[in-house]
NULUMNU-738527 format. One record per residue: x, y, z of N, C-alpha, C in turn; chain; residue in three letters. Coordinates in steps of 0.2 Angstrom, whole numbers. Example, Ala and Ser with C-alpha at 12.3 -4.5 7.8 and 13.67 -1.06 7.14 Angstrom:
% residues 2
((66,-28,39),(62,-22,39),(66,-16,39),A,Ala)
((64,-11,35),(68,-5,36),(64,0,39),A,Ser)
END
This chain:
% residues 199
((181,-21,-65),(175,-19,-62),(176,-17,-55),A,Unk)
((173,-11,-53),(174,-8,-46),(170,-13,-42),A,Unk)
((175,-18,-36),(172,-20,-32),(166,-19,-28),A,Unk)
((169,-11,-26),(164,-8,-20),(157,-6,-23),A,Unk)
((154,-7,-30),(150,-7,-34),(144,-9,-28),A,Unk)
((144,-15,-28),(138,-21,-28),(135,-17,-19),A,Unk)
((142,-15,-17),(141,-12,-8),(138,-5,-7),A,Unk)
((139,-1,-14),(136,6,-12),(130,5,-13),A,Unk)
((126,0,-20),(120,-2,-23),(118,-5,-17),A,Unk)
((120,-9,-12),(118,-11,-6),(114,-8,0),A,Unk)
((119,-1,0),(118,5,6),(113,8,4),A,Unk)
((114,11,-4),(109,15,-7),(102,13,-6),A,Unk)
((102,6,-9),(93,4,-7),(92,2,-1),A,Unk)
((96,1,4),(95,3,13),(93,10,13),A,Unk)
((97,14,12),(95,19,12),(87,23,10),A,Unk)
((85,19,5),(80,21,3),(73,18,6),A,Unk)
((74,11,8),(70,7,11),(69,11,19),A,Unk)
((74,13,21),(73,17,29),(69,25,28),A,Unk)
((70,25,21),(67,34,22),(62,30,19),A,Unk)
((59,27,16),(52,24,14),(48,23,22),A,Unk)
((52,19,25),(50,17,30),(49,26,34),A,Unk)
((51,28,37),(50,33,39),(45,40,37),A,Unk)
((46,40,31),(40,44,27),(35,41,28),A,Unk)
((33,35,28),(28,29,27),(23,32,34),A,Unk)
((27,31,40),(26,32,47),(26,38,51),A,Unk)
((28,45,46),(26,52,46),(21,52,44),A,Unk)
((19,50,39),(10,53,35),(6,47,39),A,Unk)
((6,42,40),(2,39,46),(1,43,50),A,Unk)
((6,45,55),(6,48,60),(-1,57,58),A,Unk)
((1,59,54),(-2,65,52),(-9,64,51),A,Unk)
((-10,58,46),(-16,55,44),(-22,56,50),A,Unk)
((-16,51,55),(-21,51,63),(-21,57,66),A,Unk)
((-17,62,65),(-18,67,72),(-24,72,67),A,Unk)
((-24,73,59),(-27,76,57),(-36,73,56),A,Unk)
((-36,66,58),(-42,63,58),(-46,65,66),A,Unk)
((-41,67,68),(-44,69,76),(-46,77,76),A,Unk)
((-45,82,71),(-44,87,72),(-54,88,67),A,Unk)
((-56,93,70),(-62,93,68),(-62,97,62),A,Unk)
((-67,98,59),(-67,99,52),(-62,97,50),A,Unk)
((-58,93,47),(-52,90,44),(-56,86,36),A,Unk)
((-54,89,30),(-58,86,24),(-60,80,24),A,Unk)
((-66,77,21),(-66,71,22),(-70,70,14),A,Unk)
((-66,66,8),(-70,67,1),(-68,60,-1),A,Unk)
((-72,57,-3),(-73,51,-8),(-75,51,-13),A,Unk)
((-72,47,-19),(-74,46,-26),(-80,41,-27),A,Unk)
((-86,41,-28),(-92,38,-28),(-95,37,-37),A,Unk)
((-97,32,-39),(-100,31,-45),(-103,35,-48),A,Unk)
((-106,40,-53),(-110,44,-54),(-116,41,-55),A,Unk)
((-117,35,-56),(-124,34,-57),(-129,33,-49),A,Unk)
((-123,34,-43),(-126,32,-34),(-129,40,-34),A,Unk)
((-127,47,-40),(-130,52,-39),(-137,53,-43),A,Unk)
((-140,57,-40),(-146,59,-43),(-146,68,-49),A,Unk)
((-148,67,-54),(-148,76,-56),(-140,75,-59),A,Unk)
((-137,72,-60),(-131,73,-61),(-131,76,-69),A,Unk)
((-135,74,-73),(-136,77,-78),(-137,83,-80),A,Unk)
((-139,84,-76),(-142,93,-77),(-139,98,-73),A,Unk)
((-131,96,-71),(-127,98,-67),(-125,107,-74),A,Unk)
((-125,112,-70),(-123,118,-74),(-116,119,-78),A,Unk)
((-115,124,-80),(-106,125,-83),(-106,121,-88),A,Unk)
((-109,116,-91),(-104,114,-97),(-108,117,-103),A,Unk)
((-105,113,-107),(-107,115,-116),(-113,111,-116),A,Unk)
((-117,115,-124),(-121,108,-125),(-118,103,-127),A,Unk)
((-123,97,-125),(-120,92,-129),(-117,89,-124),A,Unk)
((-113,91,-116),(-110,88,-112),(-115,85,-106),A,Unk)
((-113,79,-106),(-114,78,-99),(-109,74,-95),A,Unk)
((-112,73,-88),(-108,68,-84),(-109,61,-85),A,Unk)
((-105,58,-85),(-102,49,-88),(-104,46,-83),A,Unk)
((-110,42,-84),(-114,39,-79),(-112,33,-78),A,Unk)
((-105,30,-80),(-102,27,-79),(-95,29,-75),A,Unk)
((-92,34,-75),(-87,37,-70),(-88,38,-61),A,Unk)
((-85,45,-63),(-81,43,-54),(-86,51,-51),A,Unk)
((-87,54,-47),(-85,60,-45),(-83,61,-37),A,Unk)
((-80,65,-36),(-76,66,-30),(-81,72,-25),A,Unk)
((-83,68,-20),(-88,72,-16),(-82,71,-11),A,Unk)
((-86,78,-5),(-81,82,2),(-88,84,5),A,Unk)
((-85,78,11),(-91,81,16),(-87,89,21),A,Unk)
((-93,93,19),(-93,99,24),(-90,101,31),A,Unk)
((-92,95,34),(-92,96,40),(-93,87,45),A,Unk)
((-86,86,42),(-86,79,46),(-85,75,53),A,Unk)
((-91,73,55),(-90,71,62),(-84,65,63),A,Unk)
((-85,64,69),(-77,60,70),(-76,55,68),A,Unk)
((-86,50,70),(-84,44,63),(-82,45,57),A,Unk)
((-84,48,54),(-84,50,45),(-78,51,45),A,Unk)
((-72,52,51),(-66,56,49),(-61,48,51),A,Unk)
((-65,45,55),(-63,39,58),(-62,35,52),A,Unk)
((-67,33,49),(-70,30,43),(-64,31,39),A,Unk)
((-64,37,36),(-59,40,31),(-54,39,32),A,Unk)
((-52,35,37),(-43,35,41),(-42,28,40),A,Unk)
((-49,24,40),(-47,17,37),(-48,14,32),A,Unk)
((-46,24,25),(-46,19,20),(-39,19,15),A,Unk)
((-34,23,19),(-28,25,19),(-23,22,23),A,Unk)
((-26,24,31),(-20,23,38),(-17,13,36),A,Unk)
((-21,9,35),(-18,3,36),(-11,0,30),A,Unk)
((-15,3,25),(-10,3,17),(-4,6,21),A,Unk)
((-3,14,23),(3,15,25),(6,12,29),A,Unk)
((3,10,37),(6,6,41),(9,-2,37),A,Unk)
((5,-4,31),(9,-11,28),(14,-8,25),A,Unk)
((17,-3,19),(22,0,15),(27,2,23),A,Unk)
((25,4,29),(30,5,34),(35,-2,35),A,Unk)
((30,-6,37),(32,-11,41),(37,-17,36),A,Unk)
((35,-17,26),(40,-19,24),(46,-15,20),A,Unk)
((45,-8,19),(51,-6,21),(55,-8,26),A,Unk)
((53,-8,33),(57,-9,37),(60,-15,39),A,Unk)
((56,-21,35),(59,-27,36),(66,-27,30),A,Unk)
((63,-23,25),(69,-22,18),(76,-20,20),A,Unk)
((74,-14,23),(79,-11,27),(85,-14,31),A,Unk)
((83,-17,34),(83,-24,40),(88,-28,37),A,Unk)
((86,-32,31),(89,-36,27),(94,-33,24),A,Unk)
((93,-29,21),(98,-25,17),(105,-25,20),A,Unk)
((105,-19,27),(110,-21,31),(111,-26,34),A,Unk)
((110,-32,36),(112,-37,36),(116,-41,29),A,Unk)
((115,-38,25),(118,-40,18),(124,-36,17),A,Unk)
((124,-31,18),(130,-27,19),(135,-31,23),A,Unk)
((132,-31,29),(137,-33,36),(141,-42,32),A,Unk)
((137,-45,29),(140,-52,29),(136,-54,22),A,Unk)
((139,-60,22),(136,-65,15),(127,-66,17),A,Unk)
((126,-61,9),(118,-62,9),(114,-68,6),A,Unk)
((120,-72,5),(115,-79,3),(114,-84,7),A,Unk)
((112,-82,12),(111,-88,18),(104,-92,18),A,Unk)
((102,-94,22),(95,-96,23),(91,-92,27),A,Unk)
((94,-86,31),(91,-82,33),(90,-76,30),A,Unk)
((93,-76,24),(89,-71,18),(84,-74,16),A,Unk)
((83,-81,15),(78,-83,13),(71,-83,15),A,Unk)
((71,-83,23),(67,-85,27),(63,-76,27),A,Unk)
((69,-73,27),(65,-64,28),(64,-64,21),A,Unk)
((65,-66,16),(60,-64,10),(55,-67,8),A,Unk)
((53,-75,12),(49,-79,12),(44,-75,16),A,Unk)
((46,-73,21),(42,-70,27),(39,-63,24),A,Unk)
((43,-58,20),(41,-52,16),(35,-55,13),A,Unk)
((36,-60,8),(32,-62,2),(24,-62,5),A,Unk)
((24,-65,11),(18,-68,14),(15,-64,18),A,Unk)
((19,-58,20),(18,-51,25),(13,-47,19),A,Unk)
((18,-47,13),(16,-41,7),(7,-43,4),A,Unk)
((6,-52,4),(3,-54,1),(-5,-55,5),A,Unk)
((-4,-58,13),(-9,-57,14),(-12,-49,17),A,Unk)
((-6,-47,22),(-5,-38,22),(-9,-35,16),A,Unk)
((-7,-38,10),(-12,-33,6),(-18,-37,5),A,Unk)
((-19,-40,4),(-28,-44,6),(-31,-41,10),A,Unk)
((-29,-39,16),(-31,-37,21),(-32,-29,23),A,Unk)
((-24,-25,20),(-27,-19,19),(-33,-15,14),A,Unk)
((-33,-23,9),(-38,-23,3),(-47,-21,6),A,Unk)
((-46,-26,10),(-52,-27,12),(-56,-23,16),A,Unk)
((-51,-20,23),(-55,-14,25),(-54,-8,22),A,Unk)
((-51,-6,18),(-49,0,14),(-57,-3,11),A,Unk)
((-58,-8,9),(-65,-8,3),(-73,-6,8),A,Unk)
((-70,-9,14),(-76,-10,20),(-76,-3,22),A,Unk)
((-71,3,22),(-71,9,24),(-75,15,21),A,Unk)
((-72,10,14),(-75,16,8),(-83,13,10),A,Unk)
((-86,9,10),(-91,7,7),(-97,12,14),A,Unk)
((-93,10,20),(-95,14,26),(-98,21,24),A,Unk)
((-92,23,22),(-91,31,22),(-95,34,16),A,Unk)
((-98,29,12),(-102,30,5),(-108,30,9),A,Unk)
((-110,25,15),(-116,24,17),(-118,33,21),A,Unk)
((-114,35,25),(-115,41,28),(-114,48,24),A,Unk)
((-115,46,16),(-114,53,11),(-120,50,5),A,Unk)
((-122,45,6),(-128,44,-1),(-133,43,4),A,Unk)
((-140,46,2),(-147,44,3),(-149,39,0),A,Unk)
((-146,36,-6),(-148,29,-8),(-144,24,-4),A,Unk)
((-140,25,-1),(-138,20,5),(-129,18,3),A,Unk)
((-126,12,3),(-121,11,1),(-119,9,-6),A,Unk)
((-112,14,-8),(-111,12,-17),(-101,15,-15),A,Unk)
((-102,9,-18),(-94,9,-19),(-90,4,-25),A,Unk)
((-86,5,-26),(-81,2,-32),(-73,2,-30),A,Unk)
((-72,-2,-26),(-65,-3,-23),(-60,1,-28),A,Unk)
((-58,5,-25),(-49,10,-29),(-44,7,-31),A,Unk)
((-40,2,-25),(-36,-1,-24),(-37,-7,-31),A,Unk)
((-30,-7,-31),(-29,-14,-33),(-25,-19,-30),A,Unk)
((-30,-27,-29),(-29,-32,-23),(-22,-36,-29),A,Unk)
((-23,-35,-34),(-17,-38,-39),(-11,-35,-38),A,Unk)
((-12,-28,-34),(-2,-26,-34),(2,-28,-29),A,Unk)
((-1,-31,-24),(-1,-32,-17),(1,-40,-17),A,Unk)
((-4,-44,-22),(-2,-50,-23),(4,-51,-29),A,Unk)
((5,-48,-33),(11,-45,-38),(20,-46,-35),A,Unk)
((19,-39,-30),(23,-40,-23),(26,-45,-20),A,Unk)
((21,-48,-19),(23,-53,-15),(25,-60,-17),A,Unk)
((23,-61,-23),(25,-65,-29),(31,-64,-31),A,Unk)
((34,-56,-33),(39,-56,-33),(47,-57,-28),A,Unk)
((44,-55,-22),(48,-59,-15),(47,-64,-13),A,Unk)
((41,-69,-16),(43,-75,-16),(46,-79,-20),A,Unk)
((48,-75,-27),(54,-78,-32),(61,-77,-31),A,Unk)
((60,-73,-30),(69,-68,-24),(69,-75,-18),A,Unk)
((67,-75,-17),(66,-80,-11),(70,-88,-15),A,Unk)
((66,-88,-19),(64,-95,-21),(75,-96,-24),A,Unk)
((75,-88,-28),(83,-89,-32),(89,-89,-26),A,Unk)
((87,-87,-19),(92,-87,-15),(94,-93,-13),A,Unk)
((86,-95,-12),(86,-104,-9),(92,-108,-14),A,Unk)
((88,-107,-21),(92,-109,-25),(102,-109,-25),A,Unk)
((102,-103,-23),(109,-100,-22),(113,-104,-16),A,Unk)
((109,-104,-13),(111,-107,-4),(113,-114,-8),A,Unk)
((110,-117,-11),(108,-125,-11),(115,-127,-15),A,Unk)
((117,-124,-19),(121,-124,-26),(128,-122,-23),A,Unk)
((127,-118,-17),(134,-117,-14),(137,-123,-9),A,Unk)
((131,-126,-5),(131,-132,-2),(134,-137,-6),A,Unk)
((132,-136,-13),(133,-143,-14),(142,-141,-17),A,Unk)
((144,-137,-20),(149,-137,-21),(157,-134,-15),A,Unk)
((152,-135,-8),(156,-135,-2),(158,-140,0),A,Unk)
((153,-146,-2),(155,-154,-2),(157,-156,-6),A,Unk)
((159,-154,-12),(163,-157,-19),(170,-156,-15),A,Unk)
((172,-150,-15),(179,-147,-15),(182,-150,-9),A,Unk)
END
């Protein structure tokens, strides 16, 4: 077996973790400068029963309608700065959390490269990921849901209607899985201690 194996699979997902990170932190970056820029698109996906007439909507066959059960994706014309402001807090925070654990990924990674990555200080960054990922998504969860709900209230005449997009299950998923990485390192750390004081 090719030693240097385990070390390219190393660098490769550092590698991938720092361009995540950086991608992550470009399209933020744009999100914000395009949220500032006037008329910049602003559309949400809204329930179709929060619309009125939807039925009687032109173009299709007989026999069709719209699913007053679904989605449809409305574009405000001409959006003011809140409504662009709004729209930036239903996306900008998700990106800044997907930056910020790349970059701890990253971080780790090369530190694993450089030396033995079974210590307790992998432990404690994957412990620290898990708990980053988990409540980090709760939190992105919930103004991403408070954003939409906002930005539903300044495009319906019936007032606010929303149905959160996001799923708060991947974020908690994530994190559960960084916490078991965590938990088999501990394990690994503990198992080599005990067999340093055998020998």
């Amino acid at each position: 077996m090719d030693k240097r194996r385990p070390g390219r699979w190393l660098r490769l997902l550092q590698g991938t973790a720092t361009i995540a990170y950086i991608a992550a932190l470009c399209l933020a970056v744009a999100l914000l400068v395009l949220a500032l820029i006037p008329g910049s698109p602003v559309s949400q996906e809204l329930p179709t029963s929060a619309l009125s007439a939807t039925g009687a909507l032109g173009g299709t066959a007989v026999g069709v309608a719209v699913d007053p059960a679904g989605q449809i994706l409305l574009k405000i014309t001409d959006p003011s700065l809140a409504q662009r402001l709004i729209y930036l807090g239903t996306t900008l925070p998700g990106l800044l959390l997907v930056a910020e654990i790349a970059r701890r990924m990253a971080r780790m990674l090369r530190a694993a490269q450089d030396s033995d990555p079974f210590t307790a200080r992998t432990v404690r960054e994957l412990s620290l990921l898990a708990r980053i990922t988990a409540v980090g998504g709760l939190s992105v969860w919930v103004v991403a849901t408070v954003a939409e709900a906002a930005l539903s209230g300044t495009m319906l005449l019936s007032g606010v209607q929303v149905e959160p997009h996001q799923s708060l299950l991947v974020w908690l998923a994530v994190g559960l899985i960084f916490a078991a990485f965590a938990e088999l390192v501990a394990r690994g750390v503990a198992m080599r201690a005990e067999l340093d004081t055998v020998i």
